[in-house]
C-alpha positions in Angstrom: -4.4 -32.4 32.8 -3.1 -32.4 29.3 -0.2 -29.5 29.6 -0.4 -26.8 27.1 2.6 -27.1 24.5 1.7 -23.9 21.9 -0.5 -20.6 22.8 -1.6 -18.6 19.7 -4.0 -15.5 18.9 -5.4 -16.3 15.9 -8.5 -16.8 13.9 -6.9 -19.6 11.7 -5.8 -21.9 14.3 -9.5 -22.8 15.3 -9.2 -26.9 13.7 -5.7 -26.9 14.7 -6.6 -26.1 18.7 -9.7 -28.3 18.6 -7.5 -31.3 17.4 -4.7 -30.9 19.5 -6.7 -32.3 22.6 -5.8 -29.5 25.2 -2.5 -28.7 24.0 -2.9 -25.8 21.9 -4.2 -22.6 24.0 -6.1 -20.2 21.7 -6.3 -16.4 23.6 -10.5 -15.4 22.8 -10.2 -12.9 19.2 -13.7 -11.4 20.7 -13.0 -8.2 22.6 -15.6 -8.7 25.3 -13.9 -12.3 25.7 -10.5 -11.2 26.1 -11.8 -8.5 28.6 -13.6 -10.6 30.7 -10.5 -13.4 30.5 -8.1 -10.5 31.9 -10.4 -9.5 34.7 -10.9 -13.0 35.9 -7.4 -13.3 36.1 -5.8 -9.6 36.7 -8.5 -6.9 37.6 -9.4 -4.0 36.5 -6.8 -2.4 37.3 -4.6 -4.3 34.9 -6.6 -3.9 32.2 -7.1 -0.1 32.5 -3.2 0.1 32.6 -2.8 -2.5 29.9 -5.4 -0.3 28.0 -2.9 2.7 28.1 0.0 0.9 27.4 1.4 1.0 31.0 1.9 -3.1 30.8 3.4 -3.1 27.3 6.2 -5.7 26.8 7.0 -4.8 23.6 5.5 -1.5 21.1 2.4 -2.7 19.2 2.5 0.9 17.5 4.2 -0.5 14.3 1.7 -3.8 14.3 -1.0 -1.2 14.0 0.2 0.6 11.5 1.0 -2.1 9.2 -2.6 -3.3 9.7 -3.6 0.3 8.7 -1.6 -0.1 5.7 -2.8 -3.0 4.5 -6.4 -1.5 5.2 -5.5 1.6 2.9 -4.5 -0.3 -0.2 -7.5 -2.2 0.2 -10.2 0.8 1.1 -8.2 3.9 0.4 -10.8 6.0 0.4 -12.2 5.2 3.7 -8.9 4.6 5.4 -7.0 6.9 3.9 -8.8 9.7 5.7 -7.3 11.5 8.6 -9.6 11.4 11.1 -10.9 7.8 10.2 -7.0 6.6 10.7 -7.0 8.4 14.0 -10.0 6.2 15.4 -8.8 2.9 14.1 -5.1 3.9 15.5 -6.6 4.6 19.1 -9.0 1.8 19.1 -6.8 -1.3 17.7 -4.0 0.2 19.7 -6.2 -0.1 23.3 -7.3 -3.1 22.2 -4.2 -5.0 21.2 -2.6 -4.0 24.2 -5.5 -5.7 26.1 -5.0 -8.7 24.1 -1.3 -8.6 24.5 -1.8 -8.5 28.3 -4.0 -11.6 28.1 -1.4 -13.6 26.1 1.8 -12.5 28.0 -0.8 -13.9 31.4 -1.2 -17.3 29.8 2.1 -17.4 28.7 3.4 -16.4 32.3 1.0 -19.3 33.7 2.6 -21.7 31.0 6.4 -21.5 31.0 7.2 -23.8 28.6 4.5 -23.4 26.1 5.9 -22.1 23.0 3.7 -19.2 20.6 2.4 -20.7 17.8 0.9 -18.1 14.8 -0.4 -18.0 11.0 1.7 -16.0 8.6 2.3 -14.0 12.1 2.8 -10.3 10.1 -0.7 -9.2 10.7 -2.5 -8.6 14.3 -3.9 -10.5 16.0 -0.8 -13.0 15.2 1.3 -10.9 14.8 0.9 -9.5 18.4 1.1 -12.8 20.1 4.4 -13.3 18.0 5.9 -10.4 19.6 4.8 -11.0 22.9 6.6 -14.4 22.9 9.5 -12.4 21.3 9.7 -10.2 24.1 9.5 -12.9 26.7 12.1 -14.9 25.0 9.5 -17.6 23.9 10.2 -20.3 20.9 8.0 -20.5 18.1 6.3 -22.0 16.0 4.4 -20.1 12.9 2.3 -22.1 9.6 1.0 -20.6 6.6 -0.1 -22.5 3.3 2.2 -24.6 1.5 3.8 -23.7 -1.6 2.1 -26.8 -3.4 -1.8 -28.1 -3.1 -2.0 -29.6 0.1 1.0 -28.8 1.9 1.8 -26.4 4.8 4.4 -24.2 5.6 5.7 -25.0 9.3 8.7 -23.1 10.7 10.8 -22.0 14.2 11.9 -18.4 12.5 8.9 -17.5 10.1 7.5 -18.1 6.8 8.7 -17.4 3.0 11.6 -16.1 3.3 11.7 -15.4 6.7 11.6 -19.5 7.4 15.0 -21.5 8.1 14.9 -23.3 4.4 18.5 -22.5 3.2 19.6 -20.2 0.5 22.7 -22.0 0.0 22.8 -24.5 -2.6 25.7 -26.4 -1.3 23.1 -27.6 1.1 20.8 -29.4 -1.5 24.0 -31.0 -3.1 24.7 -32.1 0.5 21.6 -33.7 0.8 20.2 -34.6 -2.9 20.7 -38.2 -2.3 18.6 -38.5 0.4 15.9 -36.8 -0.8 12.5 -38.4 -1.7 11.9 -38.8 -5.5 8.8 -37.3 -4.8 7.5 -34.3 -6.7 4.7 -32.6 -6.7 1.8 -33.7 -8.4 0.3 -30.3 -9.7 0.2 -26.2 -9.0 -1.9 -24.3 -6.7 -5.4 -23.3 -8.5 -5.7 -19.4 -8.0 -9.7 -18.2 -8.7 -10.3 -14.8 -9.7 -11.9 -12.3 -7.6 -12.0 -9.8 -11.3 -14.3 -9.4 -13.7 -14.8 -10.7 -16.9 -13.5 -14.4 -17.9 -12.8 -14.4 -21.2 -8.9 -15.2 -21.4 -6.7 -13.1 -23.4 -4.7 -14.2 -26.7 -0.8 -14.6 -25.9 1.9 -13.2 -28.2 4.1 -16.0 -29.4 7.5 -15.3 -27.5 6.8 -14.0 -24.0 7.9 -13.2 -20.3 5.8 -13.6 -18.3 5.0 -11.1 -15.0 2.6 -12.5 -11.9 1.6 -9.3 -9.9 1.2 -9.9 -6.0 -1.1 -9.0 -4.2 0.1 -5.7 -2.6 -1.0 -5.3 0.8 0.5 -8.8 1.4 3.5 -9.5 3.6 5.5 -10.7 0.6 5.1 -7.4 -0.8 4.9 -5.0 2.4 8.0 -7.0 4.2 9.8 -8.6 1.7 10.3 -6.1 -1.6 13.1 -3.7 -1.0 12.4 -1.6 -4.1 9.3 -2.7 -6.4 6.8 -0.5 -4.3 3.5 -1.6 -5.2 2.2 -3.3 -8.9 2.0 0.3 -10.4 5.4 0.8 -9.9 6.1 -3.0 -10.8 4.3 -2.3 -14.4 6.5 0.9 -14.8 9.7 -1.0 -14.2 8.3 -3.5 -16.7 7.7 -0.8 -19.3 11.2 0.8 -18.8 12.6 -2.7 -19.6 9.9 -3.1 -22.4 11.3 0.4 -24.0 14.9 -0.4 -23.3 14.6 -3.9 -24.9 12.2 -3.6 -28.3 12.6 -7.4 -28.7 10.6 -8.3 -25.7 7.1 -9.2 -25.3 6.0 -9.3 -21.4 2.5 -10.9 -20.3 1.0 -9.7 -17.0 -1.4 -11.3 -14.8 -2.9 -9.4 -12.1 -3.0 -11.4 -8.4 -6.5 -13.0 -8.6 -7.0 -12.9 -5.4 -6.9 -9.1 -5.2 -10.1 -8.0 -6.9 -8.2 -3.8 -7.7 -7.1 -4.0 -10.9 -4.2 -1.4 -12.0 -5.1 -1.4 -16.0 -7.1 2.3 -15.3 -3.6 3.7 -13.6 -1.1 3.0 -15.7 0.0 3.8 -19.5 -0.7 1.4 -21.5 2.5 -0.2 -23.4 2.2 -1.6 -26.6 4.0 -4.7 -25.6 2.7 -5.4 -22.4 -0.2 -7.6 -22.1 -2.6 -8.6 -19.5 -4.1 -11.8 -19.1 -6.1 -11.6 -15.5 -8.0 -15.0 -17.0 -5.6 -16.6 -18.3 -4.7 -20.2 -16.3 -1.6 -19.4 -14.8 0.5 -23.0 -15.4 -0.5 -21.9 -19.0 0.9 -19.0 -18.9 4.3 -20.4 -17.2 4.4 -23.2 -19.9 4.3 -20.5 -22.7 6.6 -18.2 -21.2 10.6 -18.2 -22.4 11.2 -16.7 -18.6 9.6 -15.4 -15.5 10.0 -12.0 -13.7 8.4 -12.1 -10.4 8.7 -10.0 -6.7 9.1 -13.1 -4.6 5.7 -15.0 -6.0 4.9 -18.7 -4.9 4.4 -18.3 -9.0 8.6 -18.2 -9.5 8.2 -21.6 -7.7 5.8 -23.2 -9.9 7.8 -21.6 -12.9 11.1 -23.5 -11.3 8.9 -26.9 -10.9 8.3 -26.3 -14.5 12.0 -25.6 -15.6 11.6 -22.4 -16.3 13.9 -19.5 -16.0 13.6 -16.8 -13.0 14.4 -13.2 -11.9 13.6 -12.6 -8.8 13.4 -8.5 -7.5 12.2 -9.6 -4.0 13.4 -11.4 -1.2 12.3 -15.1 -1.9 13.0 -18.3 -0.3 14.0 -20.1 -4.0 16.8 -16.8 -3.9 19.3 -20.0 -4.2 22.3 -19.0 -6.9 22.4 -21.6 -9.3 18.3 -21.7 -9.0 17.5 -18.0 -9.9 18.8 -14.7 -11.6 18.3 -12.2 -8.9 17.9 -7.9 -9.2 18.0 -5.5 -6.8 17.7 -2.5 -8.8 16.8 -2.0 -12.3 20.1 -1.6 -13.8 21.0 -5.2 -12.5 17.1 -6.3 -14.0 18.6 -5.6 -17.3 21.6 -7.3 -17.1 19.4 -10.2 -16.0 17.3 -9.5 -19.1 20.6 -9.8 -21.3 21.8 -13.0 -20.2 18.7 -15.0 -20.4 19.0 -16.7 -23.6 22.6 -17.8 -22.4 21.9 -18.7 -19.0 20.6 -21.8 -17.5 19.8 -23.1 -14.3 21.6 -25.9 -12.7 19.2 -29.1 -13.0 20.3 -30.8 -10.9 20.3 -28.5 -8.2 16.4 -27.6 -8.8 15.7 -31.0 -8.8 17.3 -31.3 -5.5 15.5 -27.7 -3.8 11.9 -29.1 -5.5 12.3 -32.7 -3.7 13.4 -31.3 -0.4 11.2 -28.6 -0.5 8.4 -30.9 -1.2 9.6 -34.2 0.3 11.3 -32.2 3.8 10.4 -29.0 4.3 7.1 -29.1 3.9 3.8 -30.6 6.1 1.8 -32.2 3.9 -2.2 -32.7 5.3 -4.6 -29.4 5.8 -4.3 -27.3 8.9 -8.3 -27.3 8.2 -8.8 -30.7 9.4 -5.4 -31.6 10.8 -5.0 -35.0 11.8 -2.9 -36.6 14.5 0.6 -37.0 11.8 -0.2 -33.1 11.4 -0.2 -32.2 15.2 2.8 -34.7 15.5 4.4 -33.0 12.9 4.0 -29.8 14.4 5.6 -30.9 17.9 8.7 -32.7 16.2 9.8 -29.7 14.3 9.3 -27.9 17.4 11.3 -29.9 19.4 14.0 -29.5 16.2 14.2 -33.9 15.9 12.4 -33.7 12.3 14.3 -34.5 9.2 14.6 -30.6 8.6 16.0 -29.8 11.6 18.4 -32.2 11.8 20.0 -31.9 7.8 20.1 -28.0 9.2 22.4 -28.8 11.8 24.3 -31.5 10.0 25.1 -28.6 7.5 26.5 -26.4 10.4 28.3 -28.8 11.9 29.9 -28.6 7.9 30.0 -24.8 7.7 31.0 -24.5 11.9 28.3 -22.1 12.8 25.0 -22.1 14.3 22.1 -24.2 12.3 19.8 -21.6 13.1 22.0 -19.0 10.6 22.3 -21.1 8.0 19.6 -20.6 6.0 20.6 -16.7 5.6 22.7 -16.7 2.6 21.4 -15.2 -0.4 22.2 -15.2 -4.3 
């Protein structure tokens, strides 16, 4: 019998379990399923009490709620109402606990199986996550790659929860072992708006991506820009405050909600929802992003960043960084005599690309994917070891390495 290395909950994982030949466990996302799992196996009695929380390991209460959330900025006015959030609270609440109860049994019956999720900040991953959490499990959790056809893989988490190191002595450590590699293009975005008719760009710009807002990057990961309304009015303040400034805005086009009926329009703000976004980087004199995959791709194209969000390019040397909008301005004011370090971008881009990342599809993984997956697992991938190489330099813990900021 093939013995079961990862257990997820997750409607992504589907190619990934069916590849991995019995050693990937994927917990049933049908309710009736995961009932009739956890009577085989426990009773009714255990899922009557799991149903009312008796069982819980761990509160799923704040799960829910985010799920909620992201469900409000999507369909406010369905979710937003009171009695309509009462339902879907009571009824994801019973239901994750059920589902909960069914992982924690498989992972009880598999004691060295480690959780694996995708993106892991939404249920159902997110649930298994913190059922493995609770029980003191490893894991492992993907998401898409920052460049066409790679893959985010990772112990601690994704973005900027992932163990790829803020600290740029660590890409001078390693630059000349790196892979000259690079990337061979940008991820495509296609646009869930209307209209496709791209918009004329002023001739000195900065340019703005908007997120999409009920995302993690957004929700989990951006201390003080709220939402993309209150991104465009901390855009306009800095428009107002700095007359010589042209900013270009390009709504997420993956989010279909457009913002242009909410705010006041500024006079040197433009949007360009259909504009090709590498165009847009090319023509910009800087970027001004959250924590976008887009401050990236402006980076791969040498192009100056502010971050506002916490991002995993937040490397000093890389990127300007502002946590408030006093310290946006001051970011603003040095642009034109600040530059980032090439060498040390060169270095992030090829590990990033060359290291960090799992090239292949998690669509159609192969048998280098699903050995991929168990090495950096294990920790005995290239990644893992450079990170504790580098804390065997700083004397402390690999797994902390990765947490210092800009």
């Amino acid at each position: 019998m093939t013995r079961i290395e990862f257990i997820g909950h997750s409607k992504h994982l589907g190619r990934v379990g069916d590849s991995a030949e019995g050693a990937v466990l994927l917990v049933p996302l049908k309710l009736h399923q995961i009932i009739s799992q956890l009577l085989e196996r426990e009773g009714w009695r255990t899922l009557v009490a799991s149903a009312v929380g008796r069982h819980d390991v761990v509160d799923l209460r704040p799960l829910v709620e985010r799920n909620l959330l992201r469900r409000r900025i999507r369909l406010g006015w369905f979710y937003g109402r009171p009695l309509v959030a009462a339902l879907y609270r009571t009824f994801t609440l019973a239901r994750a606990r059920v589902a909960a109860r069914l992982v924690q049994s498989h992972l009880d019956e598999h004691p060295g199986a480690r959780v694996m999720a995708f993106n892991g900040f939404l249920i159902p991953d997110a649930l298994a996550l913190a059922v493995g959490e609770a029980l003191g499990r490893e894991r492992m959790v993907l998401e898409q790659g920052f460049f066409p056809a790679t893959n985010q893989y990772d112990t601690r988490g994704i973005n900027y929860d992932s163990s790829l190191p803020r600290d740029p002595a660590f890409y001078r450590m390693v630059a000349h072992r790196v892979p000259a590699d690079i990337p061979a293009g940008l991820v495509h975005r296609i646009s869930k708006q209307k209209h496709t008719k791209p918009a004329t760009m002023p001739g000195r710009y900065v340019f703005v991506p908007f997120q999409v807002p009920s995302d993690m990057q957004v929700l989990a990961h951006s201390p003080w820009i709220r939402d993309m309304v209150h991104f465009y009015e901390v855009i306009a303040r800095l428009a107002d405050k700095r007359p010589d400034l042209n900013f270009v805005v390009k709504e997420h086009p993956s989010f279909p909600l457009s913002i242009q009926d909410r705010v006041t329009k500024h006079h040197r703000i433009w949007f360009a929802n259909h504009n090709e976004t590498r165009s847009l980087i090319e023509g910009a004199q800087a970027l001004i992003v959250i924590n976008s995959t887009v401050g990236l791709e402006g980076l791969f194209l040498q192009k100056k960043v502010v971050t506002l969000g916490n991002a995993p390019y937040n490397v000093e040397g890389l990127v300007l960084h502002a946590e408030d909008e006093e310290a946006l301005l001051a970011a603003v004011d040095v642009l034109d005599t600040w530059t980032p370090d090439p060498d040390l971008r060169a270095a992030y881009i090829r590990y990033v690309y060359n290291v960090f990342l799992l090239k292949g599809d998690h669509k159609a993984p192969d048998d280098q994917f699903l050995s991929a997956l168990r090495r950096r697992a294990a920790r005995k991938d290239e990644h893992s070891l450079r990170l504790e190489e580098f804390a065997a330099v700083l004397g402390r813990d690999s797994t902390m390495s990765a947490t210092k900021d800009v």
